[in-house]
GUSENU-762302 format. One record per residue: residue in one letter; y, z, x of N, C-alpha, C in turn. Coordinates in steps of 0.2 Angstrom, whole numbers, plus 5000, padded with zeros to 4 digits. Layout:
<atoms>
AYZXYZXYZX;...
</atoms>
This chain:
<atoms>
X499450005004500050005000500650005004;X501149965004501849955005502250005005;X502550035012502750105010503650065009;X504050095002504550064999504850075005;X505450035006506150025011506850065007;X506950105011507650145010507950115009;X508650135003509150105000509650125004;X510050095006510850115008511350125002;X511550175002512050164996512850214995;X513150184994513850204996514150184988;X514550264986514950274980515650294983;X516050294978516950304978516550384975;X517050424980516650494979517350544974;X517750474970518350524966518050484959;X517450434960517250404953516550394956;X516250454957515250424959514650374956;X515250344949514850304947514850234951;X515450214954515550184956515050154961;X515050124963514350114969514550054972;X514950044978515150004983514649954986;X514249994987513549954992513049994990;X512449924990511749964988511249894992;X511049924997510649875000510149915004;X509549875004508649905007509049905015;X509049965016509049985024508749925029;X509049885035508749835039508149855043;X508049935045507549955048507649965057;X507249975061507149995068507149915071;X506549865067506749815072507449765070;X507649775067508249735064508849775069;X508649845074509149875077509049835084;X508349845084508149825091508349745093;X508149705087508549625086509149635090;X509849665086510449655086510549665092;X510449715096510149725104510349675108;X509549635106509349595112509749535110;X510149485104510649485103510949465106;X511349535107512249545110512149565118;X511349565117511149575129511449505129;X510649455126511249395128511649345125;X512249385122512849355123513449395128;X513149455130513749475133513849445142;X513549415144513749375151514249315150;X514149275144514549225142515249285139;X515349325134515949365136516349385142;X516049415144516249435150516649405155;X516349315158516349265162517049225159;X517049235153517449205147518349215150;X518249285155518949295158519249325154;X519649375158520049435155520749395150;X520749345150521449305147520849295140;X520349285142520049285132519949325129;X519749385134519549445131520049485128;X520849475131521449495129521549455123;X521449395124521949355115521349375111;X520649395111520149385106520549465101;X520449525107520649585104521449575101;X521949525103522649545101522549485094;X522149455094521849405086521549475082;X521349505083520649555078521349595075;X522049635081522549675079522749635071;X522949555075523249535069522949505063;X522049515062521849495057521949575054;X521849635057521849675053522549705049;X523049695053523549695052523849645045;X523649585043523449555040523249565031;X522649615035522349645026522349715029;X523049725030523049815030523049825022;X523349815015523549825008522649835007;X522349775010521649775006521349835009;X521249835016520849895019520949965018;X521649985016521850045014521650055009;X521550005004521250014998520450014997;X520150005000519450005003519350095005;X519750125010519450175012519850225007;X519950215003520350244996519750274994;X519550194989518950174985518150224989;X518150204995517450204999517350275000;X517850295004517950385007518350435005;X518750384999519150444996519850485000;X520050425005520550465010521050445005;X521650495007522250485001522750425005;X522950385002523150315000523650315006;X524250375006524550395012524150385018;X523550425019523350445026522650365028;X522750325021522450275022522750205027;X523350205024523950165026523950175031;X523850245035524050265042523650255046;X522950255043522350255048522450185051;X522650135045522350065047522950035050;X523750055051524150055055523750085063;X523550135063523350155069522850105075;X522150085067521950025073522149975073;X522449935071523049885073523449885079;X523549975082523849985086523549995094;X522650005091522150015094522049945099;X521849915094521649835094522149805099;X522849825099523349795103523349835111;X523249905111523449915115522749915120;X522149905118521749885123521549795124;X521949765123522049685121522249685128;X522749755133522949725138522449725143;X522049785141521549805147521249775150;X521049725148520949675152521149655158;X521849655160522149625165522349705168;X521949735170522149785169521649805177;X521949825184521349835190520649855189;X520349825190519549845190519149865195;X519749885200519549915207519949915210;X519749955218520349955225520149905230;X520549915236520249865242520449935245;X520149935253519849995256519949965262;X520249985267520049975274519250015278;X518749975280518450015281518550065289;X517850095290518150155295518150105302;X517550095302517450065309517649975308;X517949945313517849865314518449835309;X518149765308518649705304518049715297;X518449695293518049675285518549725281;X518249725273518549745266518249785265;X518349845261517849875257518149875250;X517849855245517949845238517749905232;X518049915227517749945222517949905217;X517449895211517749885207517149895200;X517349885194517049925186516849855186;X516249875182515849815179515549835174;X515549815169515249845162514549845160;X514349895157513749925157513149865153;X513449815150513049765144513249775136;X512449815133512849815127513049895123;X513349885123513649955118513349965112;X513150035111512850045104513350135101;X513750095096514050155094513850185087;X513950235084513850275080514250305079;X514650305072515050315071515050365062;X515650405061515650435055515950405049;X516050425043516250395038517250425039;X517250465038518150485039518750445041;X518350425048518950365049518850305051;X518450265044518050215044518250175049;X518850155050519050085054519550115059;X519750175062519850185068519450215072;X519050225072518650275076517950215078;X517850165075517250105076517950085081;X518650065078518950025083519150055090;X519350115091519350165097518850145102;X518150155098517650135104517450065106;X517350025100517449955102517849905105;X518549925103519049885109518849915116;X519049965116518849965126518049955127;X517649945126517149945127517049845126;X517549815121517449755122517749725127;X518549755128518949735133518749735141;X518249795142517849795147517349725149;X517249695143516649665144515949665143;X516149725139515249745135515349705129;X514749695124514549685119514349725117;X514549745109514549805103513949785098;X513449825097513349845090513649915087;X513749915082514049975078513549995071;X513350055072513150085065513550115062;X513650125057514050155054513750215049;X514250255048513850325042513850275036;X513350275033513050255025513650255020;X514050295022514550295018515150275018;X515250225022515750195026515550125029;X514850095027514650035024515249985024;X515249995017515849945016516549925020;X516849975021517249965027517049925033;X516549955035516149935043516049855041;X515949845037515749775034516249745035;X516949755033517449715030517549725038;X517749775042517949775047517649725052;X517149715051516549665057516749595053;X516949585049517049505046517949475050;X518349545051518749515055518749515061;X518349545065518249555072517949485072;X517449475071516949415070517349365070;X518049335068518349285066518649275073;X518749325078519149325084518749335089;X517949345088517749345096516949295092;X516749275100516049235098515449245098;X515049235092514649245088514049315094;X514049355091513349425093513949455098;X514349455099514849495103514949555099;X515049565093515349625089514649615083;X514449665082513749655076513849735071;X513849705066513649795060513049795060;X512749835062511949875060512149925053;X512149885047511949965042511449995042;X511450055039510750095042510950175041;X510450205044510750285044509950315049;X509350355048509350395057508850345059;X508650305055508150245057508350205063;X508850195059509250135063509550145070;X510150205068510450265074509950255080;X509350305077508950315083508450245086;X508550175083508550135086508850105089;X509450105088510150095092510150125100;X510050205097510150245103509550245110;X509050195107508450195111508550125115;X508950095111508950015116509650015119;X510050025116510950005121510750045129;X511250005133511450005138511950065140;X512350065135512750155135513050155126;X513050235127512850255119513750295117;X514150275112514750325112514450355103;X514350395103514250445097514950465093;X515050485088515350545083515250575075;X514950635076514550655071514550725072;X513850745069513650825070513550835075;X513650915076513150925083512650925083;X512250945081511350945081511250855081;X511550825078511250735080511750725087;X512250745088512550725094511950745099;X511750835099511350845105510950805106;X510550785100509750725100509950685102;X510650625101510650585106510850575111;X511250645113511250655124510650665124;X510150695122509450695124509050645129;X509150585121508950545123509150485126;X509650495129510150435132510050475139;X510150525140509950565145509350555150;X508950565144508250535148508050475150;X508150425147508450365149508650345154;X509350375156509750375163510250325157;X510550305152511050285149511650335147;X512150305149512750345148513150365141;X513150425140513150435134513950465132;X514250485127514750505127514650535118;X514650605117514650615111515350675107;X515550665103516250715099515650725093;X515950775094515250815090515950875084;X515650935085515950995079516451015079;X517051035077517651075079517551115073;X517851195077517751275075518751285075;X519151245073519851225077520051305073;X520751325081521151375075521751365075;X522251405072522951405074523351455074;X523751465079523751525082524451535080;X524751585078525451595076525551665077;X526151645084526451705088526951745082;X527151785081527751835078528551825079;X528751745085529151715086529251655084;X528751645079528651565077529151565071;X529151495070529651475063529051475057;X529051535055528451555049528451495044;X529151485043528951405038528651355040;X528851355046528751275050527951275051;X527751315053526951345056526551335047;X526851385042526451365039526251285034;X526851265034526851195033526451145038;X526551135044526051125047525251125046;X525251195045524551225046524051195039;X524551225033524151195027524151135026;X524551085029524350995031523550995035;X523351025039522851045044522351055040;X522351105035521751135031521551085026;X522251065020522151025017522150945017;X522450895020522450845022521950815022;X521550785019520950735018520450785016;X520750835012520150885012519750915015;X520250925023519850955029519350925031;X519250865031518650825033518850765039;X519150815042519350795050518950835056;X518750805063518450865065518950915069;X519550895067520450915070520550975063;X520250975061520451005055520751085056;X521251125052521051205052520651255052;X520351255054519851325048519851365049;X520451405054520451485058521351495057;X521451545056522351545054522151605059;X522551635066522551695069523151705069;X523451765063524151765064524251845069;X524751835075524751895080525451935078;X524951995077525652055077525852035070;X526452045070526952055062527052005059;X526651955065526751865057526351895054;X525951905053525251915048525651925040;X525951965039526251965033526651905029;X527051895035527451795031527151765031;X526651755038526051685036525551695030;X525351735029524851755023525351725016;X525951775013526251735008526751655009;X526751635016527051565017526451525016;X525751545020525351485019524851495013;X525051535010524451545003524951464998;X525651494999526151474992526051394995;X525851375002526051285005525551265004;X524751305001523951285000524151264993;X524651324989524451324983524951254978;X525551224983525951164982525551114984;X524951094988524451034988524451014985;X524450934982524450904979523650864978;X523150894972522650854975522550824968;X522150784969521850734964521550654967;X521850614964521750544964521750504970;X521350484975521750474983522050404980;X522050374976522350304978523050324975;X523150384972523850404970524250444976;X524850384977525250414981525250474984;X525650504981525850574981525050624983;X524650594983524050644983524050634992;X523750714993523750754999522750765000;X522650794995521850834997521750794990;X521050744994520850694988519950744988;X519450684987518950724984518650744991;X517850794992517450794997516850724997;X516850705001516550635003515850654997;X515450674994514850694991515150754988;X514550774983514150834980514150884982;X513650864988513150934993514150944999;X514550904999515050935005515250974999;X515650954995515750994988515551064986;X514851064988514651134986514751174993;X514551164998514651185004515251215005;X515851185002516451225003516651284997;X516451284992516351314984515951384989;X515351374991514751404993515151464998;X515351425002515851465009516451495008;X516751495001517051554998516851614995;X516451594991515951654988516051724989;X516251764987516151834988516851854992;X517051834994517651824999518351844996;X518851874998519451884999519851824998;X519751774990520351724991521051744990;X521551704993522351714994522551644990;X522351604990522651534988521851504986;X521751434982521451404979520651454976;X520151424980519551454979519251414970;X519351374968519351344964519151254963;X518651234958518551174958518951164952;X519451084955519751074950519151004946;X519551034937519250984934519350924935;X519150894938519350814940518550774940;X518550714938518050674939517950684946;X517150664950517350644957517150754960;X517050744968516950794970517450814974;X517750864970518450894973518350984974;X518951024978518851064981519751094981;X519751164978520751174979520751174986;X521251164991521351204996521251264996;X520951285001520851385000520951405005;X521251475007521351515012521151585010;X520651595012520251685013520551735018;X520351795016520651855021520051905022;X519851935027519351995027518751955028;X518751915031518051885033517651925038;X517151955036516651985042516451915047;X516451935055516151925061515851865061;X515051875054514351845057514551775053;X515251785047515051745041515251675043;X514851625040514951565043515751525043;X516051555039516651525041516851545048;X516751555053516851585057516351575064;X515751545061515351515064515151445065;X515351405061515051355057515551305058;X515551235057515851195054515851175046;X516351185042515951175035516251125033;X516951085036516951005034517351005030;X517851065025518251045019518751095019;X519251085015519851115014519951185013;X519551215018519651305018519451325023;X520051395025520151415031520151485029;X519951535035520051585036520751625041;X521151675035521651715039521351765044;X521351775050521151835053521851835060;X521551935056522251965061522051965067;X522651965072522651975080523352035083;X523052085087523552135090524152085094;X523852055099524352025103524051955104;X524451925110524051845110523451845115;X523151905119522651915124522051915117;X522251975113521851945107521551905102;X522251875103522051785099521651765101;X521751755109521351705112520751715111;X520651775112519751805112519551775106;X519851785102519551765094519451695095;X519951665097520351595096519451555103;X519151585107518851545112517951605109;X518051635104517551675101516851635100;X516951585098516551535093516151465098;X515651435096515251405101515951325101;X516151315096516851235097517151255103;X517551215106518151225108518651125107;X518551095102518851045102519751055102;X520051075097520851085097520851155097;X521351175098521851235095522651215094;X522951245088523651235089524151295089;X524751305094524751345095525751365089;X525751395089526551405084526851465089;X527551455092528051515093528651485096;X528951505097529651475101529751495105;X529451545110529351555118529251515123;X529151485125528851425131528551485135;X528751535139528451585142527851595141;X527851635135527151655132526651605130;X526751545126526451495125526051455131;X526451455137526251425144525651475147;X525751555145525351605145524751585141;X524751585136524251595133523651525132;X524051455136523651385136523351395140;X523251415146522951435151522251475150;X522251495145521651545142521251515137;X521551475136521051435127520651375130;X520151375129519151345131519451285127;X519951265125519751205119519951135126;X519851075123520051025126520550995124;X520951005117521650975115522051045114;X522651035115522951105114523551075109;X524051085104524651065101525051125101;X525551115102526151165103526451145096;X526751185093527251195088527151105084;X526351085081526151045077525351045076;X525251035070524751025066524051025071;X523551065069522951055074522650965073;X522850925067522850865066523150815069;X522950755072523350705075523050705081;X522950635083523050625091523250575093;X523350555098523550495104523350465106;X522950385103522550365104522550335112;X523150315117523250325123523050375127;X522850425123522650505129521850485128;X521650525134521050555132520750595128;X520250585122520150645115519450665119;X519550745117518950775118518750845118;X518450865117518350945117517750995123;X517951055122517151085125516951125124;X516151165126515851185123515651135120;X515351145111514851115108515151045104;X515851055106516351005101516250935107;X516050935112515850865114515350865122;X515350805123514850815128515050725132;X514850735137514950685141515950665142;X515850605146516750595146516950585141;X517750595141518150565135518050505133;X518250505127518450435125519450435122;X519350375122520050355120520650335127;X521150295125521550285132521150245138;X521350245145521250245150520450265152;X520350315149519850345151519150315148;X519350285140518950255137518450195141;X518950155145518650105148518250105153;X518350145157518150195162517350225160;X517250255154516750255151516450195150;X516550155147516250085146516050055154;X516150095160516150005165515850075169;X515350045175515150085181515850055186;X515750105192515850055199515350055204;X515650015208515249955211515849975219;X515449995223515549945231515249915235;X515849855236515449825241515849835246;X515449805252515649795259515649735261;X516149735263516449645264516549645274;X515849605279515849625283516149535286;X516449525291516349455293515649425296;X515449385296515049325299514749355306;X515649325308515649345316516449375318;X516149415326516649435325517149395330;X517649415330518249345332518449395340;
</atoms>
């Protein structure tokens, strides 16, 4: 008997009935195909010269740029981001697409005097083949574009998996990549762990974003291998607010951070450590700027915190209030679709997962701090260290107390949300593993080096 083929299926999670895409998963050899694929077409890529590989990527900017109204409207519909932060997303890879379009002309090594005698000594990057990324549903079409322009700029070839829930997008996004570069250079694998862990068993080098427990399995296994792996995995993020800050400013900030997308960032808030005497104004500044969130509909403007991507995220955040000291939200509102109020909790014991965990949605935990020695402890307590943000108007103390925080992104007096896609992103501890990605450093990941020695013939 014919054991049945898993369904791929992707709903609008503010109208579940909807169902964007439903198609029989392609399977393990349909990963290992794409593969071998894009092995060979990437030598004809590469040879194609850094002048193609910059007009292909600054062509992909302006197709996406192009059907930004449509794509916005797509990770509306698909992921439920709100319409603001949709707009934004897809302005950003546009911004992505152009800014690694230059990379290419970009040095690919040093020349070197050697020690002894006449000759050269060379270094230089040369790309690993084919890239196999895996990527999450949140930021459908920046976070595939992040890791695929540099990785194509270098001169690799892409295949991309995408989260099952983010299908659609991946789809639409690899239709206009497709249009700017040549055929098996850029590929969509839909799929979910079938596919992933066939992806991750044949690429050349692997760039992940997901959970931790699937991150760790695939440094495992890219490890053993001897394949170069890069994984952004969990954040545990907090926000720390000295008793010098600007109590409005910080709390406004902060509840953008917990609330925004419904805290289904891994930049997200979910630790408030107010030190010393703020604890009292931030407690009623950020309860009343949780409880002005505007949630509902994401394709309506004005909406801030749309629905949780699923059900089961849905309950997961319900579940992690339970019994708990709520100050603001703690309620599901009546809305079609799976939603969640912003909520901020008080009195949280030690062991409780908010405090351990990453739970993925619009609720954060207030906990008190004597000075900022103790922040920290709190703030570097927890197995994450991807963001922290910090709130005060001392530069003194601030410079003091960066120095002590485990995370790998720090923000002064702004939202633990946001980044640079120019900078290096990354965390440490359990929030990521291997090199950064993003910026300069990106490509770097994508390419080994290489020296040769350049000796004469004869000597003169």
């Amino acid at each position: 008997m014919t054991a049945a083929v898993p369904t791929l299926t992707s709903r609008n999670p503010a109208d579940p009935a909807d169902v964007l895409v439903s198609i029989p998963a392609p399977g393990a050899f349909a990963a290992a195909d794409a593969v071998e694929r894009a092995r060979a077409a990437q030598p004809g890529w590469l040879t194609g010269g850094a002048a193609a590989r910059s007009a292909a990527l600054g062509a992909v900017a302006a197709a996406v740029e192009a059907a930004a109204d449509e794509l916005a409207a797509l990770a509306v519909r698909e992921v439920g981001k709100p319409l603001a932060e949709a707009r934004a997303e897809v302005a950003r890879t546009v911004a992505i697409w152009r800014y690694y379009a230059q990379a290419p002309y970009e040095p690919s090594g040093a020349v070197h005097d050697p020690a002894v005698g006449p000759g050269l000594l060379l270094t230089r990057r040369r790309p690993h083949g084919v890239a196999g990324l895996i990527t999450p549903w949140n930021f459908p079409f920046a976070i595939p574009s992040w890791k695929a322009a540099p990785a194509l700029a270098a001169g690799n070839t892409v295949v991309l998996k995408p989260a099952p829930e983010a299908t659609a997008c991946a789809r639409r996004l690899a239709s206009l990549v497709e249009q700017a570069l040549p055929a098996e250079v850029f590929t969509v694998l839909p799929g979910g762990a079938t596919e992933g862990n066939a992806l991750v068993s044949a690429a050349d080098v692997v760039s992940f974003t997901g959970s931790t427990a699937v991150g760790r399995a695939v440094a495992r296994v890219t490890t053993a291998r001897g394949v170069p792996v890069q994984a952004e995995m969990g954040g545990l993020n907090a926000a720390v607010v000295l008793p010098d800050a600007d109590i409005g400013q910080a709390a406004a900030h902060i509840a953008a951070a917990i609330a925004g997308y419904a805290g289904q960032k891994c930049t997200a808030t979910s630790r408030v450590i107010a030190v010393g005497a703020a604890l009292d104004p931030l407690r009623e500044a950020l309860s009343e700027a949780l409880r002005a969130v505007t949630v509902g509909d994401p394709a309506d403007p004005s909406t801030v915190c749309g629905p949780l991507i699923n059900e089961r995220a849905r309950d997961q955040v319900s579940a992690a209030w339970d019994g708990l000291s709520v100050l603001a939200g703690g309620t599901v509102p009546g809305l079609p679709g799976w939603y969640a109020a912003p909520t901020l909790v008080e009195k949280v014991s030690p062991g409780h997962r908010l405090l351990c965990e990453e739970v993925f949605g619009p609720i954060a935990a207030l906990l008190p701090a004597d000075d900022l020695a103790h922040a920290v402890r709190i703030t570097n307590s927890v197995p994450y260290g991807l963001v922290t943000s910090v709130h005060s108007t001392g530069l003194d103390t601030v410079l003091h107390g960066l120095d002590q925080l485990d995370t790998g992104m720090i923000r002064v007096n702004a939202p633990s949300t946001g980044v640079d896609f120019h900078l290096p992103f990354g965390g440490a501890k359990a929030s990521s593993h291997g090199p950064r990605e993003q910026g300069r450093a990106a490509v770097e990941f994508y390419t080994s080096s290489r020296t040769y020695t350049l000796s004469p013939a004869k000597t003169m």
